[in-house]
Backbone as JSON Lines, residues from 0, in Angstrom:
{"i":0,"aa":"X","n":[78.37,25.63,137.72],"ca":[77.54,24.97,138.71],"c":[77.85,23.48,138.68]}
{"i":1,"aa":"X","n":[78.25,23.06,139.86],"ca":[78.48,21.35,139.7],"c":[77.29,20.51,139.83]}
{"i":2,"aa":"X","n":[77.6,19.76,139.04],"ca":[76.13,18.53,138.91],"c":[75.14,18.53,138.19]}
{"i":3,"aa":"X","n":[75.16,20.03,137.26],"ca":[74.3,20.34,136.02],"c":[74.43,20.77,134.91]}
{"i":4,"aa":"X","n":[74.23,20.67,134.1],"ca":[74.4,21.63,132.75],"c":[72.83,22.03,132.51]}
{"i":5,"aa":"X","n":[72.89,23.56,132.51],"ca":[71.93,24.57,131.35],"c":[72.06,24.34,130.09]}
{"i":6,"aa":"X","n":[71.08,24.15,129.64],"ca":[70.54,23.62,127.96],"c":[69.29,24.15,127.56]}
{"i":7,"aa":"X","n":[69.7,25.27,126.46],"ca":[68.91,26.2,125.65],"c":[67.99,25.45,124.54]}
{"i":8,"aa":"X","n":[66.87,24.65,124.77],"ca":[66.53,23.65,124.15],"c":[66.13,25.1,123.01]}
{"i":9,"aa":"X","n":[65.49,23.99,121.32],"ca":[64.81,24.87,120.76],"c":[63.62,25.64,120.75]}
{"i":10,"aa":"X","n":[63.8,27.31,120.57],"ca":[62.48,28.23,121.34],"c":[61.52,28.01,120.59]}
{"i":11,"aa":"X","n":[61.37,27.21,119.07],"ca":[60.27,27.16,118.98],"c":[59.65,25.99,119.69]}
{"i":12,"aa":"X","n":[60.15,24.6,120.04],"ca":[59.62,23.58,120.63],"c":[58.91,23.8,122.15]}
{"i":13,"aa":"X","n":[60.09,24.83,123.04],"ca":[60.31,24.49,123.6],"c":[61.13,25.67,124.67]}
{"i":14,"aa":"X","n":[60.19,27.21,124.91],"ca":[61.32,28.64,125.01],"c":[61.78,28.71,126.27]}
{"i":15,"aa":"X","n":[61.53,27.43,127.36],"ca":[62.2,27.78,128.32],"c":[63.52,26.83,128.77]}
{"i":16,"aa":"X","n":[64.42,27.25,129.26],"ca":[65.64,26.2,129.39],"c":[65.3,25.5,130.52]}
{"i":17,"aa":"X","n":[65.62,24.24,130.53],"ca":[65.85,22.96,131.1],"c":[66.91,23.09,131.69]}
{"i":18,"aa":"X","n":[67.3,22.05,132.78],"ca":[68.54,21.8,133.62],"c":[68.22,20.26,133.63]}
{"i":19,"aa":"X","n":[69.49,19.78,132.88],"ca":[69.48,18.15,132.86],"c":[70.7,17.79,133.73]}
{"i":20,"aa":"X","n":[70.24,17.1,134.78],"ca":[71.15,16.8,136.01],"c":[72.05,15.42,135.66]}
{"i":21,"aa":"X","n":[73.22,15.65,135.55],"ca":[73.96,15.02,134.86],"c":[75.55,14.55,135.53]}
{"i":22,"aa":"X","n":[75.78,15.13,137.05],"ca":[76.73,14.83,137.93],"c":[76.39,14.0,139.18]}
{"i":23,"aa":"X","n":[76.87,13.26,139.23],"ca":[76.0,12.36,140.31],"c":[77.06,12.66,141.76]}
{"i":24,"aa":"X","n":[78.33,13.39,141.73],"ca":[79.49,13.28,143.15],"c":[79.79,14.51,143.32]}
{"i":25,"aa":"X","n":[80.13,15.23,144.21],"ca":[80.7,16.59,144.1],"c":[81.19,17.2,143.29]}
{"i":26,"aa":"X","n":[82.6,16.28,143.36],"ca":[83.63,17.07,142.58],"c":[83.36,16.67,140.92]}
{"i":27,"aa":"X","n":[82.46,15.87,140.65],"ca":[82.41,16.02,139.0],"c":[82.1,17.03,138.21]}
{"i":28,"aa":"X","n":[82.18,16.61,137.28],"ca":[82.43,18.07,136.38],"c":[81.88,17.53,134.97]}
{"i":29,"aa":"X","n":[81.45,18.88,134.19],"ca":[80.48,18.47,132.86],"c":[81.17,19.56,132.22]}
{"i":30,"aa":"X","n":[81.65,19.95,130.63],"ca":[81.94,20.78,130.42],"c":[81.46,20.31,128.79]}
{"i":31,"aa":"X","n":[80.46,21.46,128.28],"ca":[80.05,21.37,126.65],"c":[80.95,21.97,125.96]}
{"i":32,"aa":"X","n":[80.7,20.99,124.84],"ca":[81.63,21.43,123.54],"c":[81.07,22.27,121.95]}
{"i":33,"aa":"X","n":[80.19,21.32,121.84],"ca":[79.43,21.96,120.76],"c":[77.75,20.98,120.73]}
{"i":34,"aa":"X","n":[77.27,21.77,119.85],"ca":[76.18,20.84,119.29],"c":[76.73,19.77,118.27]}
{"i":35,"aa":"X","n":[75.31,18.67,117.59],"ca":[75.53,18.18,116.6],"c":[74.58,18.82,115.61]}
{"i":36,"aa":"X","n":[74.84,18.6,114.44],"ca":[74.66,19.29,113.7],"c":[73.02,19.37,113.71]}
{"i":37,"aa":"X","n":[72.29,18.18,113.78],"ca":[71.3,18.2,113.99],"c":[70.37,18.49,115.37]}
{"i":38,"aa":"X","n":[71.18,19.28,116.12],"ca":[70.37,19.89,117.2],"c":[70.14,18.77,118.02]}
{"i":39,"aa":"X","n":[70.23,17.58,117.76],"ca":[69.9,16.79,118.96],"c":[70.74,15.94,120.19]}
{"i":40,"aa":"X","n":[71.88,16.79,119.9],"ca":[73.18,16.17,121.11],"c":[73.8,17.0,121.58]}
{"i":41,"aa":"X","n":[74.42,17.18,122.78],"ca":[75.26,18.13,122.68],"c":[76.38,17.07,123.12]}
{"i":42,"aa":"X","n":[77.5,17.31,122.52],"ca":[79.13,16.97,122.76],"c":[79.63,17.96,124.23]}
{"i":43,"aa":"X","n":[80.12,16.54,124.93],"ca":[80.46,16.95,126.56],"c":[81.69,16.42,126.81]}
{"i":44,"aa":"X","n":[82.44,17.05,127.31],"ca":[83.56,16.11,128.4],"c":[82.85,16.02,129.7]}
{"i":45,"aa":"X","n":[83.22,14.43,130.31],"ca":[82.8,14.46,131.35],"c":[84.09,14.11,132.16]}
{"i":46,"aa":"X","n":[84.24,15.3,133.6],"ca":[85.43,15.02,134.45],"c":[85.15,14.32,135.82]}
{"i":47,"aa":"X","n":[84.82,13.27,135.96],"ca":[84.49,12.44,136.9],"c":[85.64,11.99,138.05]}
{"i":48,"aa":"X","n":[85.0,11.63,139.17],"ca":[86.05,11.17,140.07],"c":[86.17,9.39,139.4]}
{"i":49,"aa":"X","n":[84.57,9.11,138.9],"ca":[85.04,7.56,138.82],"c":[83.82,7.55,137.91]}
{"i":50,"aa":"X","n":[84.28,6.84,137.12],"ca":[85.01,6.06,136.1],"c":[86.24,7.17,135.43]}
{"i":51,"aa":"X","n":[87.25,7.14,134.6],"ca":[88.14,7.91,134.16],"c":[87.6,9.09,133.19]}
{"i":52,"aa":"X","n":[88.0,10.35,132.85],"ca":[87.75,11.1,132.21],"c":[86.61,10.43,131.14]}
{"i":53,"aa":"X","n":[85.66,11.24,130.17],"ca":[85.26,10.73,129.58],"c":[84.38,11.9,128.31]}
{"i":54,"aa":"X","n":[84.94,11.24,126.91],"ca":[83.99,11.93,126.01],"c":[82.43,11.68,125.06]}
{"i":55,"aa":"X","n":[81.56,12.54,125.5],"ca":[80.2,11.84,125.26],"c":[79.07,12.83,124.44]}
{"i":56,"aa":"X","n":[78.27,12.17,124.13],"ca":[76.81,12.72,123.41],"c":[75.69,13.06,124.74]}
{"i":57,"aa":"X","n":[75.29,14.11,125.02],"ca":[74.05,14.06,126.04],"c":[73.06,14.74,125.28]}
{"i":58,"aa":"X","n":[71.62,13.9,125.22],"ca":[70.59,13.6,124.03],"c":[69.54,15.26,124.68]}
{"i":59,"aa":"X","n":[69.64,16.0,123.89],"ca":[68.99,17.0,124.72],"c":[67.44,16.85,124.85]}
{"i":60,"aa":"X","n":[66.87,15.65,123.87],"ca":[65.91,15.25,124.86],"c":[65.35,15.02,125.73]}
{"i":61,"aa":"X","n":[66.13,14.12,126.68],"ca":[66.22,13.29,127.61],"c":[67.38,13.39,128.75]}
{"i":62,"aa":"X","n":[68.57,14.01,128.45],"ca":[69.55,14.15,129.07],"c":[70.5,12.81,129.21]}
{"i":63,"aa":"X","n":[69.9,11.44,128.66],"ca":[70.6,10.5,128.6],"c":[72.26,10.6,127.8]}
{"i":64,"aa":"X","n":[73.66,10.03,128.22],"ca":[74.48,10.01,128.03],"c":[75.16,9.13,126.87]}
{"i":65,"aa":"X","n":[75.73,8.88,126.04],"ca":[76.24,8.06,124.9],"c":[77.97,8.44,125.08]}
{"i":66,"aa":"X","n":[78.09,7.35,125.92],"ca":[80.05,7.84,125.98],"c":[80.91,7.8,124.87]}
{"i":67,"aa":"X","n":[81.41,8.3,123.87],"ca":[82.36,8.06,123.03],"c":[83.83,7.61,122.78]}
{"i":68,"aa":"X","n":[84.4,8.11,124.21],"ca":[85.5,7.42,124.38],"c":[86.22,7.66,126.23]}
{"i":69,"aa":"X","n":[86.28,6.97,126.89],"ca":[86.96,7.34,127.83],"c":[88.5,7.69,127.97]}
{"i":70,"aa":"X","n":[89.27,7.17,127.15],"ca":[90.5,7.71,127.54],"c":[91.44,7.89,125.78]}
{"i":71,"aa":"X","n":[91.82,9.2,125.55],"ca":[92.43,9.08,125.01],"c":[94.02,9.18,124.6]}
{"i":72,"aa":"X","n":[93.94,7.89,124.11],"ca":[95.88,7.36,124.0],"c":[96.23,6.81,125.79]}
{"i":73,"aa":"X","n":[97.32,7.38,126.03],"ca":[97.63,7.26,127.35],"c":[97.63,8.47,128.21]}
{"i":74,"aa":"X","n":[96.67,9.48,127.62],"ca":[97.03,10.26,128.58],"c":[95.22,10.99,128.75]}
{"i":75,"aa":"X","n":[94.88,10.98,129.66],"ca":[93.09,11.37,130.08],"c":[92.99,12.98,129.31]}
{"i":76,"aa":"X","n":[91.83,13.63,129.0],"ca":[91.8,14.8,128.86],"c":[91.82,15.95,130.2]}
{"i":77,"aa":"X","n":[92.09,16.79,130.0],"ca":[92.41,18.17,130.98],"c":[91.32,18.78,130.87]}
{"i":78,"aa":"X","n":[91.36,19.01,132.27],"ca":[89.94,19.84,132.79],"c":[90.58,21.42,131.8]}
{"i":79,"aa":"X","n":[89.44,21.48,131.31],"ca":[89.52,23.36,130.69],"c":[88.83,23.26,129.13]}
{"i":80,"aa":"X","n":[89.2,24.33,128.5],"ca":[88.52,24.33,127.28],"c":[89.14,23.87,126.06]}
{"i":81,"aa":"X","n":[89.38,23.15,125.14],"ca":[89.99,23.16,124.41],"c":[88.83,22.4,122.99]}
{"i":82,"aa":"X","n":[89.78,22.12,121.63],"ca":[89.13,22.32,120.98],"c":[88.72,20.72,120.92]}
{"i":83,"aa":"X","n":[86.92,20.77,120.82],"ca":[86.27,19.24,120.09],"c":[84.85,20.1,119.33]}
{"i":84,"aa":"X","n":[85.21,19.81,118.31],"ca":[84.01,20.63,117.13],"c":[83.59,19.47,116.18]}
{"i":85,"aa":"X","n":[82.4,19.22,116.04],"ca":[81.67,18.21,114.77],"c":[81.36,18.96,113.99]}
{"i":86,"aa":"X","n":[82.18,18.02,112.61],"ca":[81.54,18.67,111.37],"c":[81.01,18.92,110.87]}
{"i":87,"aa":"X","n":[80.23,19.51,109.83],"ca":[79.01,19.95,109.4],"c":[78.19,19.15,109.31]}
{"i":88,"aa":"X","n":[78.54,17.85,108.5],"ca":[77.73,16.54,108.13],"c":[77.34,15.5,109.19]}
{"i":89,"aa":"X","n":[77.9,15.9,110.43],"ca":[77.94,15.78,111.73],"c":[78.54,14.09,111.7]}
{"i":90,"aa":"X","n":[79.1,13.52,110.82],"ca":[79.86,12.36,110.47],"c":[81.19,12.25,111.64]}
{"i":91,"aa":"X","n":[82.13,13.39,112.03],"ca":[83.11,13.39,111.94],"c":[83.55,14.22,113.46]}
{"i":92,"aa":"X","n":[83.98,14.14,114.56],"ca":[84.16,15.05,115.69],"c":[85.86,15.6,115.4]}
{"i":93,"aa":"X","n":[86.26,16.77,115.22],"ca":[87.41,16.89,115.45],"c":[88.24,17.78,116.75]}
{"i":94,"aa":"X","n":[89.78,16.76,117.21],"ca":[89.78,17.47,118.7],"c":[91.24,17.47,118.62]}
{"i":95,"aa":"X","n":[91.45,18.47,119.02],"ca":[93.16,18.53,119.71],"c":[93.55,17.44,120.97]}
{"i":96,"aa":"X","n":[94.41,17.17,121.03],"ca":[95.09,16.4,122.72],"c":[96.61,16.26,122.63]}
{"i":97,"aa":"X","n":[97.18,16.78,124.02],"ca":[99.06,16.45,124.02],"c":[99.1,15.02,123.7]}
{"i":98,"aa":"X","n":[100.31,14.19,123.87],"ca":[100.43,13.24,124.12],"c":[101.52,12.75,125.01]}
{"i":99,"aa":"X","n":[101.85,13.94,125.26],"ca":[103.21,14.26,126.38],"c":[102.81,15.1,127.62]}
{"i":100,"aa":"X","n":[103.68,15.49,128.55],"ca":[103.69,15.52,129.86],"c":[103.1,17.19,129.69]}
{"i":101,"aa":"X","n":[103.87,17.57,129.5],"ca":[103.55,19.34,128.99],"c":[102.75,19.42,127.75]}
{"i":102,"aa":"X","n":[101.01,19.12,128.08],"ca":[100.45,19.56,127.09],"c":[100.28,21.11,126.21]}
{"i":103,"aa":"X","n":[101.16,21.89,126.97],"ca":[101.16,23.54,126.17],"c":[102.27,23.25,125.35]}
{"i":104,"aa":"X","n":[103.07,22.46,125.15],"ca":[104.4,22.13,124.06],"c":[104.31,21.46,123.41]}
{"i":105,"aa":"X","n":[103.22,20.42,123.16],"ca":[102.88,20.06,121.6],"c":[101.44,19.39,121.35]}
{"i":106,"aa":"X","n":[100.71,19.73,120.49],"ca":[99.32,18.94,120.74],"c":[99.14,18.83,119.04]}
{"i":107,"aa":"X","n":[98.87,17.65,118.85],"ca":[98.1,16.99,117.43],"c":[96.32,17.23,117.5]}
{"i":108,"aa":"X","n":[96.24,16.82,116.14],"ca":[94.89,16.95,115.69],"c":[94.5,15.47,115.21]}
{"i":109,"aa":"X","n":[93.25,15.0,115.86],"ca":[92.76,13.88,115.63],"c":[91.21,14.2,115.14]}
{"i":110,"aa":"X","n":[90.77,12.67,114.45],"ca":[89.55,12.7,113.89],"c":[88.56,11.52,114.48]}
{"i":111,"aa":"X","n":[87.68,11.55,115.15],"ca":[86.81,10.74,115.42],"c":[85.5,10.77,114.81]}
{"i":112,"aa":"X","n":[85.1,9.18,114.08],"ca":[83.89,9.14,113.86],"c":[82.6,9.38,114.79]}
{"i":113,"aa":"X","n":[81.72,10.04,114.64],"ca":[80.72,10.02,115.8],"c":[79.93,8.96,116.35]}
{"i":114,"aa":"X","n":[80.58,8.0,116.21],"ca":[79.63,7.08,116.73],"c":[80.71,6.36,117.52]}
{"i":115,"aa":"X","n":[82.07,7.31,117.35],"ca":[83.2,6.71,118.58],"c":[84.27,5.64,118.31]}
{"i":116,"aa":"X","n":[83.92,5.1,117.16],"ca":[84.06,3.95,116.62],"c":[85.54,3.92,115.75]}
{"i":117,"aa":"X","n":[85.63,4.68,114.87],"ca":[86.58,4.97,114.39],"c":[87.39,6.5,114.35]}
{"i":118,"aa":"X","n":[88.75,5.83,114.64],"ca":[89.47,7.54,114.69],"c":[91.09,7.62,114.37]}
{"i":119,"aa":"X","n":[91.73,8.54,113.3],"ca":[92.46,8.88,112.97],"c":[93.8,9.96,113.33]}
{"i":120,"aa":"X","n":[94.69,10.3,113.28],"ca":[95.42,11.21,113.18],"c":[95.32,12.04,112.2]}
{"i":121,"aa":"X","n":[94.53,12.97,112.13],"ca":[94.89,14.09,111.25],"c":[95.79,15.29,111.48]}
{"i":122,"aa":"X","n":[96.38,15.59,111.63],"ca":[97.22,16.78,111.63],"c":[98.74,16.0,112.57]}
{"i":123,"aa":"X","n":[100.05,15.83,112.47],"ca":[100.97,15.32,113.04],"c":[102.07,16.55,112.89]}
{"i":124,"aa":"X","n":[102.72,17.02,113.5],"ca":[103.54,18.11,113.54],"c":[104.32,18.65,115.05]}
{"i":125,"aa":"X","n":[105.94,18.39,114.72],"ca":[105.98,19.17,116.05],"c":[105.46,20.36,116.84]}
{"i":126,"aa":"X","n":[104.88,21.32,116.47],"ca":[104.0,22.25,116.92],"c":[103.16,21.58,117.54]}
{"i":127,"aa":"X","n":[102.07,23.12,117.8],"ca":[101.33,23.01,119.21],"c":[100.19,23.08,117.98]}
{"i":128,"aa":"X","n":[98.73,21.9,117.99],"ca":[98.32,22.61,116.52],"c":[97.08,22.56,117.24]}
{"i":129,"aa":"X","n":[96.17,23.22,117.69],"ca":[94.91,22.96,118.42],"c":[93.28,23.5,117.32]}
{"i":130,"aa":"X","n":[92.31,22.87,117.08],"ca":[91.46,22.83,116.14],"c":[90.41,23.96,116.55]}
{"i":131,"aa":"X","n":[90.11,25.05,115.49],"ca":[89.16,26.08,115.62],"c":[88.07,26.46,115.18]}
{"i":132,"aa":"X","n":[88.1,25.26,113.9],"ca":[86.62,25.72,113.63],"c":[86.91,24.7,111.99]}
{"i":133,"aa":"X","n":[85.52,24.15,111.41],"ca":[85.39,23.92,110.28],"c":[84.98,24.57,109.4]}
{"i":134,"aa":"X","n":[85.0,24.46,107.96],"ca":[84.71,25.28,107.51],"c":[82.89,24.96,106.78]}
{"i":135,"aa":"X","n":[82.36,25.59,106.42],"ca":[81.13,25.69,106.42],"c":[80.35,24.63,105.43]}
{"i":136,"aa":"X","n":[81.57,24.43,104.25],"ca":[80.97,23.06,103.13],"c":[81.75,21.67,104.38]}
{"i":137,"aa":"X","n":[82.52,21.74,104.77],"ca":[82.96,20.43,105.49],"c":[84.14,19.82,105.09]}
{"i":138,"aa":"X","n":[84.74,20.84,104.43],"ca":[85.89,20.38,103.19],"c":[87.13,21.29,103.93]}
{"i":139,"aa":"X","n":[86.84,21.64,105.12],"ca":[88.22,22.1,105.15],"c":[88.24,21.96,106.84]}
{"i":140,"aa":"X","n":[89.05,22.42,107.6],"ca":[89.32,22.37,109.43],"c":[90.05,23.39,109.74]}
{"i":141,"aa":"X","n":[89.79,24.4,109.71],"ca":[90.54,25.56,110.36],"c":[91.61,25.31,111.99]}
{"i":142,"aa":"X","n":[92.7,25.43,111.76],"ca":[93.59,25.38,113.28],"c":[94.38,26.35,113.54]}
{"i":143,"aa":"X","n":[94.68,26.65,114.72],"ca":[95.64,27.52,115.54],"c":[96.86,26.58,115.59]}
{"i":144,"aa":"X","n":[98.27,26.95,114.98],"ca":[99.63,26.74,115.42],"c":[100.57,27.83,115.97]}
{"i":145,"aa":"X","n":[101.5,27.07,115.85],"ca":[102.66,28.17,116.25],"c":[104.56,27.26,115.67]}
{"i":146,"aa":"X","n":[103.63,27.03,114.58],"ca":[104.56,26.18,114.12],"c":[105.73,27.29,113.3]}
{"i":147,"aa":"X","n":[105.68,28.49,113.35],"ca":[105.88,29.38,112.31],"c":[106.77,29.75,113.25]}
{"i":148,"aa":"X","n":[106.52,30.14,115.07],"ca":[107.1,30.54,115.95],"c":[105.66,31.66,116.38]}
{"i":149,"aa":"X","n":[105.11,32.3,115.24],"ca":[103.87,32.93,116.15],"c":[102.6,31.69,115.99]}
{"i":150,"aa":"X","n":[101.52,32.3,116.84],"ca":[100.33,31.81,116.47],"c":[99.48,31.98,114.94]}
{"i":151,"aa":"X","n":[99.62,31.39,114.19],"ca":[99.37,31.78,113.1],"c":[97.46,30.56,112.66]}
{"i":152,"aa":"X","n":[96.51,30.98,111.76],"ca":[95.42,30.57,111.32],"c":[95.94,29.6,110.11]}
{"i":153,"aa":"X","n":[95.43,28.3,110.25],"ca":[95.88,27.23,109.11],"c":[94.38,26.77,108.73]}
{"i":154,"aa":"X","n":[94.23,26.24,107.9],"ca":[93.8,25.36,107.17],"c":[93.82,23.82,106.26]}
{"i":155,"aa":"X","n":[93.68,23.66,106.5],"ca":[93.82,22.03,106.25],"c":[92.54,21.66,105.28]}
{"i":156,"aa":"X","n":[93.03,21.2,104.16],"ca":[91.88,20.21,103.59],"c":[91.27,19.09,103.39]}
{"i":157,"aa":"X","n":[89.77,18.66,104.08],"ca":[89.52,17.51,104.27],"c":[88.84,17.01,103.21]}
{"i":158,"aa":"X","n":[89.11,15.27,103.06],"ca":[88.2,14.4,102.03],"c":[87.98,13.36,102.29]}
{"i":159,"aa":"X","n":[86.86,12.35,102.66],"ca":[87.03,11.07,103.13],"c":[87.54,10.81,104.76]}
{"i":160,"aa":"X","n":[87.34,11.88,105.53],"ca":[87.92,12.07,107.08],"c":[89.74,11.69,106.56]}
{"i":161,"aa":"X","n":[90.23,12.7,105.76],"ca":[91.59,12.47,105.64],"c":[92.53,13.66,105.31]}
{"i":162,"aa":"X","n":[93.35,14.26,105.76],"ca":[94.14,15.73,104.86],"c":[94.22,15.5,103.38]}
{"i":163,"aa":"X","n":[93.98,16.3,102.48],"ca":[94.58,16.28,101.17],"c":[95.43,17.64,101.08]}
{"i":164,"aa":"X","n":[96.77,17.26,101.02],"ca":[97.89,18.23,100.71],"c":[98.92,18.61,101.94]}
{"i":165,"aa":"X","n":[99.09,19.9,102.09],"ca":[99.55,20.52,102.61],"c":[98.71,21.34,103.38]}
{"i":166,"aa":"X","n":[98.55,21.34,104.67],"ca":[97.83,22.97,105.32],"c":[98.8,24.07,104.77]}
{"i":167,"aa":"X","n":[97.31,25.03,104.54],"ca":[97.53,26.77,104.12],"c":[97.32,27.23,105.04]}
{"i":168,"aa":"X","n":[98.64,28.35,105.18],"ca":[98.42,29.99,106.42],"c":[97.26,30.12,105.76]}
{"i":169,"aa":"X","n":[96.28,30.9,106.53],"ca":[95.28,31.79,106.11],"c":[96.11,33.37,106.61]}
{"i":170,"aa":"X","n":[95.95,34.03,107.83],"ca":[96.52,34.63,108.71],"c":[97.52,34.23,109.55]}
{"i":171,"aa":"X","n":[98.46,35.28,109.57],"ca":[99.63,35.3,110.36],"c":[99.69,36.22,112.34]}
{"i":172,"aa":"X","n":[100.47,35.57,112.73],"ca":[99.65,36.42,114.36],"c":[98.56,36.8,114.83]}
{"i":173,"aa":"X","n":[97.8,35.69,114.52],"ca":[96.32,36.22,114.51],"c":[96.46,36.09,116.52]}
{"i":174,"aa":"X","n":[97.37,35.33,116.93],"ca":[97.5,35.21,118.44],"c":[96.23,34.64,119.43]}
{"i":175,"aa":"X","n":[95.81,34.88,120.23],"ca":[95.27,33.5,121.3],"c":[93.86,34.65,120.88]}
{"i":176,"aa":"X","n":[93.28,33.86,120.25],"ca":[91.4,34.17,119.77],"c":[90.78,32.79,120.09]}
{"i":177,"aa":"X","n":[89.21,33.23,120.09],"ca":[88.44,32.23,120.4],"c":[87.11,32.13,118.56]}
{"i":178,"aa":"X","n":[86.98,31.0,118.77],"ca":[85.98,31.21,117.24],"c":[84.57,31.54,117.77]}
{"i":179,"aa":"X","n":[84.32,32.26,116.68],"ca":[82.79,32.72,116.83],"c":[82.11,32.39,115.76]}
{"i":180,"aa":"X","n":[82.11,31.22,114.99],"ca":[81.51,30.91,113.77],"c":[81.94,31.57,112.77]}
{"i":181,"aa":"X","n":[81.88,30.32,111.2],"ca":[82.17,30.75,109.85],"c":[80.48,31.3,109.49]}
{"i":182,"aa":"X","n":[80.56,32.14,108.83],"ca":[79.45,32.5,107.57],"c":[79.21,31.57,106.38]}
{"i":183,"aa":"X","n":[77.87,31.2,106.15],"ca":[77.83,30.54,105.12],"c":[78.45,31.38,103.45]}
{"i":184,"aa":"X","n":[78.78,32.66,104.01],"ca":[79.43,33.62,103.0],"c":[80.83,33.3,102.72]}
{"i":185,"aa":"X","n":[81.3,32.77,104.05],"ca":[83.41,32.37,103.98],"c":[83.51,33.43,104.77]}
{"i":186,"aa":"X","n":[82.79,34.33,105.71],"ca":[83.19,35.06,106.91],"c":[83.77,34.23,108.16]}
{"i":187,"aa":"X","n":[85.01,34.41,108.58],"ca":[85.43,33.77,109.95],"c":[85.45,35.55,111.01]}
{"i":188,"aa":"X","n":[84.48,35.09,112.2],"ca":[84.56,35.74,112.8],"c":[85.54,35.01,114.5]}
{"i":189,"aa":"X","n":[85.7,35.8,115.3],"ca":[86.73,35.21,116.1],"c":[86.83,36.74,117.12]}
{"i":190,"aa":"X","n":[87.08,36.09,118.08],"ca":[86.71,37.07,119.47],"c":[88.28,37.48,119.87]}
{"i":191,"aa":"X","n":[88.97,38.02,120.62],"ca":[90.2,38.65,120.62],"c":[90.5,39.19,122.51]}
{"i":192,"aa":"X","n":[91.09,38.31,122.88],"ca":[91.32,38.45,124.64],"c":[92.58,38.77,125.08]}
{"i":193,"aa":"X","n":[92.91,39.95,125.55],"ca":[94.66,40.39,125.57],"c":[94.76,40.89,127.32]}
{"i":194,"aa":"X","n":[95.87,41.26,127.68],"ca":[95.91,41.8,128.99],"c":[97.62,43.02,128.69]}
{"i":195,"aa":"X","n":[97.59,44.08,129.43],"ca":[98.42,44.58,129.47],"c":[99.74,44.54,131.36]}
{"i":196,"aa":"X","n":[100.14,44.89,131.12],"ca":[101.28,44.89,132.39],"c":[101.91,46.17,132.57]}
{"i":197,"aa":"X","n":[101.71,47.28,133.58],"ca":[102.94,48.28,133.38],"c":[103.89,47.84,134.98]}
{"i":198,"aa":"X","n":[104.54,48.79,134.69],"ca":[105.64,48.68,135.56],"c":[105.67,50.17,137.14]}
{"i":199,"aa":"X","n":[105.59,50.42,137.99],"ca":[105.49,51.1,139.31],"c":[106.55,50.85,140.14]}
């Protein structure tokens, strides 16, 4: 729906959903990413005709906006889904982005502080490395590559918003999944979308 986002406030506060009107032109566009950890933001791209792309906090209080960054590097973000997940401690936003023309042929992993302020390169690799999920103490960043040649499940270990080591395979061909949350047990669950083709 253009010009709104649905927001499942909390059912005990609060059991019916809200519509916080949040597009002010036609063609703009709102697309959520995640919560913060503390229930009180949700993380948005906003795809605007004007001002330039833009990444933000919308206060599910109020629906008021907190922009985090409008453009990143030299190249705007792409309308669609891709990965921006805050960490547990809700300190830390982490997001994939190309930095080249053909964003399906190589994308890094970056780290932004949440308050927009400060942000890093974490993950650098010719591969395509796009971010799937953290892990549940905050000590690690689960990603999708294909640095292997398949899509394979990595891991990366975080300390201080920084890698320590080497990323670990977890799984091999795990192929184009979507995350469905870690378990505070170390369960990764993950959803599985395929299509077939015959021939007539």
């Amino acid at each position: 729906v253009t010009g709104v986002l649905t927001c499942a406030l909390p059912i005990f506060n609060n059991p019916a959903p809200r519509v916080l009107p949040l597009c002010k032109k036609k063609d703009d566009y709102v697309h959520p990413f995640d919560w913060s950890p503390d229930g009180k933001f949700i993380l948005a791209g906003f795809f605007l005709v004007e001002p330039p792309t833009q990444l933000g906090l919308i206060s599910a209080d109020d629906g008021s906006v907190k922009v985090l960054k409008s453009r990143f590097d030299a190249h705007p973000l792409e309308r669609g889904i891709w990965g921006f997940s805050f960490s547990p401690d809700g300190k830390y936003i982490a997001y994939d982005i190309s930095k080249e023309d053909r964003a399906y042929k190589k994308k890094d992993i970056f780290l932004l502080s949440a308050d927009g302020i400060n942000e890093t390169q974490l993950i650098e690799h010719p591969a395509s490395d796009t971010v799937f999920d953290w892990t549940p103490d905050g000590k690690g960043l689960l990603f999708i590559s294909d640095r292997t040649g398949t899509l394979d499940l990595w891991l990366a270990r975080i300390a201080g918003g920084k890698t320590e080591g080497e990323p670990q395979m977890l799984k091999s061909g795990v192929g184009v999944v979507e995350p469905m949350g870690v378990t505070l047990g170390g369960a990764l669950y993950y959803g599985i979308s395929g299509s077939s083709t015959d021939v007539y």
